[in-house]
N, C-alpha and C positions, 0 to 999 in steps of 0.2 A: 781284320786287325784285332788281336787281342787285346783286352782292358783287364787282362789278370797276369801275373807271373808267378809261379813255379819259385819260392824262395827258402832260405833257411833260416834268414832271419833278419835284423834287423839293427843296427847302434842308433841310437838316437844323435849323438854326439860323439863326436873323433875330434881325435888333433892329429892321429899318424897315417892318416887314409888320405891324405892330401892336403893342400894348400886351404889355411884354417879352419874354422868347426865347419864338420861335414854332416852330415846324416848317411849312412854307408846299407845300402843294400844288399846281401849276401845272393847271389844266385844259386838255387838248388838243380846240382844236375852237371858234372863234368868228365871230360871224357879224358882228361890228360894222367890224372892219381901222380903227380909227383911226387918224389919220396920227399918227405920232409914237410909235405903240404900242413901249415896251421889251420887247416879247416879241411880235414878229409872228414865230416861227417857231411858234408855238401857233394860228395864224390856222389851218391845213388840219384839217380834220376827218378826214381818215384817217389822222394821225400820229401821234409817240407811242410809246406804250406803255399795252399793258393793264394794271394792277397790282389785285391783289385788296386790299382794303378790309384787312382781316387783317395784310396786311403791314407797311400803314401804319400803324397801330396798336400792332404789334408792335416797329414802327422806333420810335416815338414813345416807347413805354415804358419805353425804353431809357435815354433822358437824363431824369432827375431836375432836372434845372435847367428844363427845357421849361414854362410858362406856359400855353401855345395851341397852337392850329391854324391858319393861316391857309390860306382856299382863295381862287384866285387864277388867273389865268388867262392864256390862252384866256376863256372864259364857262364857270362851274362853271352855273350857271342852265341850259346845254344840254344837262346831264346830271344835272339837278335829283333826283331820286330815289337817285342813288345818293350824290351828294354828302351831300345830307339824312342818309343811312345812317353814312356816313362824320363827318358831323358829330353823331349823334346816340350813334353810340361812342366818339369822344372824347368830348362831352358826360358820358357813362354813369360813364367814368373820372375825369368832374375836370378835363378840358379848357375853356378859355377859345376859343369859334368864332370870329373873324373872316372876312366872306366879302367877295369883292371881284363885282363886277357892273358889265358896260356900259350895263344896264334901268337905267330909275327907280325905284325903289319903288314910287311907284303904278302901274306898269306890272304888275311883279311882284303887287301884291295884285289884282288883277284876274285872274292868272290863277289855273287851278286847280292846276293841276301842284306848279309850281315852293313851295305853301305849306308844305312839308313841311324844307324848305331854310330858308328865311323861319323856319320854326317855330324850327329847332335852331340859329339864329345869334343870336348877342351883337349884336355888333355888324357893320352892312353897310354899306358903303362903295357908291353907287349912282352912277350917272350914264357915259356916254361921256370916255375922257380928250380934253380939247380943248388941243390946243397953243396957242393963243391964249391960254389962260388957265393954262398953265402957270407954276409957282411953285414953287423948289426949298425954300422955306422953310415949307411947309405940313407938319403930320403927319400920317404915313400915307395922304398923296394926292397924284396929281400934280398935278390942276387946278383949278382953286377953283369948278369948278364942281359939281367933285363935294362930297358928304355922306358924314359916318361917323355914323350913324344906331343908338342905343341899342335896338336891340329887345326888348330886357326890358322897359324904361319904357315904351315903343310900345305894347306889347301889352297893361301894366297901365292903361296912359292911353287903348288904343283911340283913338290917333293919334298921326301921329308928333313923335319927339322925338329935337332932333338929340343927339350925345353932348358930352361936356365936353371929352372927352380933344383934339377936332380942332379 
């Protein structure tokens, strides 16, 4: 199990990354490059910075105001293990997960890896962002074809259920 991840960087504080202040982790490393991505400088997989799991946590504990975690990207799903790790220590503490994804879900449940990730998220935001259907009026997504997907309820209903909040 890895105790480092491959990142791009880091907000200390959000309010548009999800449900209120978040601390949002940028994944370095995606394989999708959608046109239109607000963050194609996370497209390369050798960029970055390594950051230990530890630190992140240790940054996080620091503000009191903090609600969440938001993981975000790049694709956290390409480094699905350690992200998992990283969200199952906030978790541990009391953190609210949010994970952003260019997969679908049912892409995601299909595979075996990435469930560990899937496990330790609240809420997952799924789908490729499509310019076409971009929409500045939507919460916590950009395109309406994406989903913020409740994985608590998902999991107790063994299917999915989108969230209220989107």
């Amino acid at each position: 199990m890895s105790d480092h991840l491959r990142i791009a960087g880091v907000v200390k504080e959000s309010i548009v990354d999800g449900p209120g202040i978040r601390f949002v982790v940028f994944a370095q490393g995606c394989p999708h490059h959608c046109p239109g991505c607000h963050n194609p400088a996370s497209h390369d997989f050798k960029g970055g910075q390594l950051v230990a799991i530890d630190s992140i946590i240790d940054e996080m504990n620091k503000n009191p105001l903090l609600h969440g975690i938001t993981l975000s990207g790049g694709e956290p799903f390409e480094q699905a293990q350690a992200f998992a790790e990283l969200a199952r220590r906030a978790q541990a503490v009391g953190y609210h997960v949010m994970t952003y994804t260019g997969y679908s879900y049912e892409s995601l449940i299909d595979k075996k890896q990435p469930q560990q990730l899937l496990e330790h998220t609240d809420l997952l935001v799924d789908g490729r962002f499509e310019v076409a259907q971009k929409s500045l009026r939507l919460k916590f997504r950009g395109s309406q074809n994406q989903r913020i997907i409740d994985m608590n309820k998902s999991r107790r209903e063994n299917r999915l259920v989108l969230s209220e909040i989107g």
